[in-house]
Backbone as a ProteinNet text record, in pm:
[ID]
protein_1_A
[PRIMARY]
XXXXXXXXXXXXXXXXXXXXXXXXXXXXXXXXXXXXXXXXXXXXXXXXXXXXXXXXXXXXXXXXXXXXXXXX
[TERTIARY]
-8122.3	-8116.9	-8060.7	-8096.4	-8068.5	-7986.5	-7897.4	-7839	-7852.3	-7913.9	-7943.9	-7987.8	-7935.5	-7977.1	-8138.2	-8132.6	-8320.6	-8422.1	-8538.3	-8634.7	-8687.3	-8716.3	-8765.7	-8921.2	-8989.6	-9091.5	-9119.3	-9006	-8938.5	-8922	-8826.3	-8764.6	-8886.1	-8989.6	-9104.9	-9233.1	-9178.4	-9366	-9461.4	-9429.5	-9562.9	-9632.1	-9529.3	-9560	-9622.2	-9673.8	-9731.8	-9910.6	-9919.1	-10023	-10115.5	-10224.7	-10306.5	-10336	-10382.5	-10337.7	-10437.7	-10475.7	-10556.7	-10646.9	-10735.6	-10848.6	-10931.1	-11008.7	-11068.3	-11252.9	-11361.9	-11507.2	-11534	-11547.8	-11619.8	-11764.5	-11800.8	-11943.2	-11990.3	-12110.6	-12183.6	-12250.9	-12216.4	-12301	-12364.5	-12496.5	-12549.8	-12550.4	-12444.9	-12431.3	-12473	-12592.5	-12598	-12641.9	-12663.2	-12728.2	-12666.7	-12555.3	-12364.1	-12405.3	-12377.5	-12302.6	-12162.3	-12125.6	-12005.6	-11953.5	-11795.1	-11771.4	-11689.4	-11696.3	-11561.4	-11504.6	-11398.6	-11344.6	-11346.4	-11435.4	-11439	-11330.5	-11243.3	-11098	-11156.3	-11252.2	-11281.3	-11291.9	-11326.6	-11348	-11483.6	-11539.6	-11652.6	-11624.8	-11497.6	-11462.6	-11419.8	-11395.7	-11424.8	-11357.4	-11264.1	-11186.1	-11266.7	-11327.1	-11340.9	-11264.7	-11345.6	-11264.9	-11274.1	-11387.5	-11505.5	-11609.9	-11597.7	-11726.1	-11829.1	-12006.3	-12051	-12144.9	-12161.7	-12242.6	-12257.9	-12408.5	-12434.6	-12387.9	-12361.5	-12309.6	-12181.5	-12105.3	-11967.9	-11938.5	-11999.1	-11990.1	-11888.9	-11982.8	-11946.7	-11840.1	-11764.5	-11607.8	-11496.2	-11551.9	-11482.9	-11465.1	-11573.8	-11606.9	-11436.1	-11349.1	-11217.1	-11259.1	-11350.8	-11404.4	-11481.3	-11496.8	-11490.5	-11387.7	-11320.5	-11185	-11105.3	-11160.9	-11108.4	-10936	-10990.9	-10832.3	-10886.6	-10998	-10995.6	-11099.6	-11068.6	-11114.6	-11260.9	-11357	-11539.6	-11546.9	-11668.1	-11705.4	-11832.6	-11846	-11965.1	-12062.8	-12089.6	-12187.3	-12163.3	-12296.3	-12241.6	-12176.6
-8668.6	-8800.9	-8789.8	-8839.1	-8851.9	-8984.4	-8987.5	-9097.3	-9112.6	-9183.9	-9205	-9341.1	-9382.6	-9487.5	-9469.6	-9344.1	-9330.9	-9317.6	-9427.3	-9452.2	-9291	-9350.9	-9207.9	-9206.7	-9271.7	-9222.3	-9104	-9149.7	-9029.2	-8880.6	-8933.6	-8778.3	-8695.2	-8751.5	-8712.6	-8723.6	-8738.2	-8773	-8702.5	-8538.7	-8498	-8468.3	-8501.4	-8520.1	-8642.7	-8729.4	-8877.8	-8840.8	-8690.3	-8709.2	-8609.1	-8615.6	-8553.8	-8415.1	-8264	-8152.8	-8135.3	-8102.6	-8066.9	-7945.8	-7925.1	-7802.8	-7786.8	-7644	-7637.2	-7657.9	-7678.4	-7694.1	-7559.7	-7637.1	-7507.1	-7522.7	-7371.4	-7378.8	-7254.4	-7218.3	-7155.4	-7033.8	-6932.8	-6802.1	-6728.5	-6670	-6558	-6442.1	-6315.7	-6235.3	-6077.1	-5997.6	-5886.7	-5923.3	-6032.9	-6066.9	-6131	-6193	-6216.4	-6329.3	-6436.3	-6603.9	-6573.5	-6631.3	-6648.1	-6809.1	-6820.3	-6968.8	-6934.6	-6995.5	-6992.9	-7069.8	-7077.4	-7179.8	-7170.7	-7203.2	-7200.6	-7190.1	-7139.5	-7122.9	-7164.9	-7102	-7124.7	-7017.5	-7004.9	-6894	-6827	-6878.6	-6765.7	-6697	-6711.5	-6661	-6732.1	-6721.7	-6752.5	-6734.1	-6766.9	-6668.8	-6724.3	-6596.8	-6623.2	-6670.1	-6795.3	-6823.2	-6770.1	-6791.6	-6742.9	-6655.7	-6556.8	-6464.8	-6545.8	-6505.1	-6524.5	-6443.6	-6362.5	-6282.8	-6202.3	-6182.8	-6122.8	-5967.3	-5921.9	-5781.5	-5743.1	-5713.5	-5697.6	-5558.8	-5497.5	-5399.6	-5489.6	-5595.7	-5670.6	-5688.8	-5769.3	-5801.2	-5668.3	-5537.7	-5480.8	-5433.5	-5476	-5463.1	-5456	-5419.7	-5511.9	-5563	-5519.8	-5651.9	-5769.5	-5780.8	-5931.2	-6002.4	-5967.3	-6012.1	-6146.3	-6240.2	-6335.3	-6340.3	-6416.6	-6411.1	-6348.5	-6240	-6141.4	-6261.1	-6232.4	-6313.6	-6237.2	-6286	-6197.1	-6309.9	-6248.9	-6260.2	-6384.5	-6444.5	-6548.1	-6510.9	-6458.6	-6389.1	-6259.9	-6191.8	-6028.5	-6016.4
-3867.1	-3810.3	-3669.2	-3561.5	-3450.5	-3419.8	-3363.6	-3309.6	-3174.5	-3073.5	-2936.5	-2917.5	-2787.8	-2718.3	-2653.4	-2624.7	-2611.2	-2701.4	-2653.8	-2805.3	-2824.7	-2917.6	-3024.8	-2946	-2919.9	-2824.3	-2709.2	-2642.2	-2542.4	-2521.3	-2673.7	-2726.5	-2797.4	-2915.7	-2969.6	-2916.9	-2770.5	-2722.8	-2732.9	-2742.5	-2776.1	-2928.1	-3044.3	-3166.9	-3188.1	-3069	-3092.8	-3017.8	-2936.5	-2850.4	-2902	-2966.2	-2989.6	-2940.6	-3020.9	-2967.4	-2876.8	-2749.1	-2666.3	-2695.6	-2674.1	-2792.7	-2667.2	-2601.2	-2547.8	-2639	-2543.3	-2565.6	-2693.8	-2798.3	-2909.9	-2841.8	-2859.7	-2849.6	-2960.8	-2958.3	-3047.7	-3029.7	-2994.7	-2933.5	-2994.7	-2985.6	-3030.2	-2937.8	-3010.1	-2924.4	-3016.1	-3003.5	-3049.4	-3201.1	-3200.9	-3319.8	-3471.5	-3417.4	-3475.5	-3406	-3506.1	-3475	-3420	-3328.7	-3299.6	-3241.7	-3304.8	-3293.9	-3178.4	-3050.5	-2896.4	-2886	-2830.3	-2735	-2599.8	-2508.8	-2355.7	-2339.2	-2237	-2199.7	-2036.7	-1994.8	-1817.9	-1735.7	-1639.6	-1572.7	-1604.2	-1681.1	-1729.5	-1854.6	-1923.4	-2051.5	-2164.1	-2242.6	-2392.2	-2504.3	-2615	-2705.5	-2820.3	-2911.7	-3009.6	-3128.4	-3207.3	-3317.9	-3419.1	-3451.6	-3578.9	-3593.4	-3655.1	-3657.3	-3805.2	-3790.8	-3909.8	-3877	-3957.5	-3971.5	-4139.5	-4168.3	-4289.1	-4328.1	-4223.2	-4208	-4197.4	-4296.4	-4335.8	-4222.2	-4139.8	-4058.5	-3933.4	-3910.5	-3788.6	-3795.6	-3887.2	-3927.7	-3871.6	-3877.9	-3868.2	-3697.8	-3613.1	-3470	-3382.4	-3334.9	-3291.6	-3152.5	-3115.7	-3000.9	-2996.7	-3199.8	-3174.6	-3321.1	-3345.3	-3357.7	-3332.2	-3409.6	-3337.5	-3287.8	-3157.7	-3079.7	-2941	-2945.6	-2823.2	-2755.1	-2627.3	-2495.2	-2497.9	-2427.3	-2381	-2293.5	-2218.8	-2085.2	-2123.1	-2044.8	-2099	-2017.8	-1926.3	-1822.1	-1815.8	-1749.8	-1739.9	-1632.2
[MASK]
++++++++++++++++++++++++++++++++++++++++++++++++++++++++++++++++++++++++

């Protein structure tokens, strides 16, 4: 419990503001669905891999978390 003369708006404002999420988009790369998040610059962090090939999963360059290039 907090005791303050300042509203609780103030103090919790960013537990009131919706989380900011960069552009998902959808890539086909090498023949692998991949789910991104645009970050900018021309690059990208993967979220999601889908692919039928349990090989791919094991790739660590696409790993979700690791950044790729959206152009060559």
């Amino acid at each position: 419990m907090i005791w303050s003369i300042v509203p609780s708006e103030f103090i919790f404002q960013n537990l009131y503001e919706p989380p900011t999420q960069g552009k998902k988009e959808t890539l086909h790369v090498g023949g692998v669905v991949m789910v991104v998040e645009v970050t900018g610059f021309g690059q990208a962090k993967i979220e999601r891999l889908i692919s039928p090939n349990a090989g791919d999963y094991l790739k660590p360059e696409w790993m979700p978390g690791q950044v790729i290039r959206l152009f060559p």
